[in-house]
N, C-alpha and C positions, 0 to 999 in steps of 0.2 A: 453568449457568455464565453471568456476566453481562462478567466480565473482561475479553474479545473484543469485547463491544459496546461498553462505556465505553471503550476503548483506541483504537478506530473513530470512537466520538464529537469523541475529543480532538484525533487525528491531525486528522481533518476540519476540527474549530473550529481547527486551527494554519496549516490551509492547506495539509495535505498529505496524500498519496496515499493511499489503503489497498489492500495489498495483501492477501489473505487466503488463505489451502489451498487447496484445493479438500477438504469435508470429504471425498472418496471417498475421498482418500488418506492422510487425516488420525488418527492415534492415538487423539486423543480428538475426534471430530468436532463436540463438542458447542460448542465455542470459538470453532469457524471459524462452524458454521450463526447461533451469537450475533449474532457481526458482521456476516455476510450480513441477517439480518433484520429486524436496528438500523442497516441501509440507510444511504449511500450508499457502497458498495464500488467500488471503479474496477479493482481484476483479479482474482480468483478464479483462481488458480491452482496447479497441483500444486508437491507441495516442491522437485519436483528444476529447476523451473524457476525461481524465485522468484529467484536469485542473478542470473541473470542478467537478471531484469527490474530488480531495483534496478541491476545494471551500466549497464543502457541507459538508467535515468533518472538515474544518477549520473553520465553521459555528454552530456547534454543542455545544449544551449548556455547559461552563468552557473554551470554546476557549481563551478567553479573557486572561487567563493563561496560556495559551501556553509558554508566553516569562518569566512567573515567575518562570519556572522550576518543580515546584512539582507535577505540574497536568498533563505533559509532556506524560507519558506513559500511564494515563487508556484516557489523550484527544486523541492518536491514536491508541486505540483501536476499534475492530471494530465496528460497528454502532447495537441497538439491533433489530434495523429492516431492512431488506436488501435496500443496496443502488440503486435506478431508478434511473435511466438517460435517 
């Protein structure tokens, strides 16, 4: 499956984040490993976490812009300090 990698690609060329499974936790792991290996990935994470890592970038100071467009690509960009969960 190539899907995962091209969807990684775009996200990236837009300026935004990728988050991806972790395939261990993954159905069909083969989506997640795609995007991991068609590189650059910024969270690899399990499903059950995933909600609340977009919470905490959709939380990040210009969110509010999100829906005005302009701010769109540096708001999912990745974070300058790595994301805990």
């Amino acid at each position: 499956m190539n899907d995962g990698a091209r969807g990684s690609r775009i996200i990236r060329r837009l300026g935004g984040a990728v988050i991806v499974q972790d395939p261990a936790s993954a159905a069909v792991p083969d989506m997640p490993l795609a995007s991991i290996a068609a590189g650059p990935v910024d969270f690899v994470l399990p499903a059950a976490v995933i909600p609340a890592a977009l919470t905490t970038l959709a939380m990040r100071a210009g969110a509010a812009e999100l829906f005005c467009g302009p701010a769109l690509p540096s708001l999912l960009s990745p974070p300058a300090t790595p994301l805990v969960i």
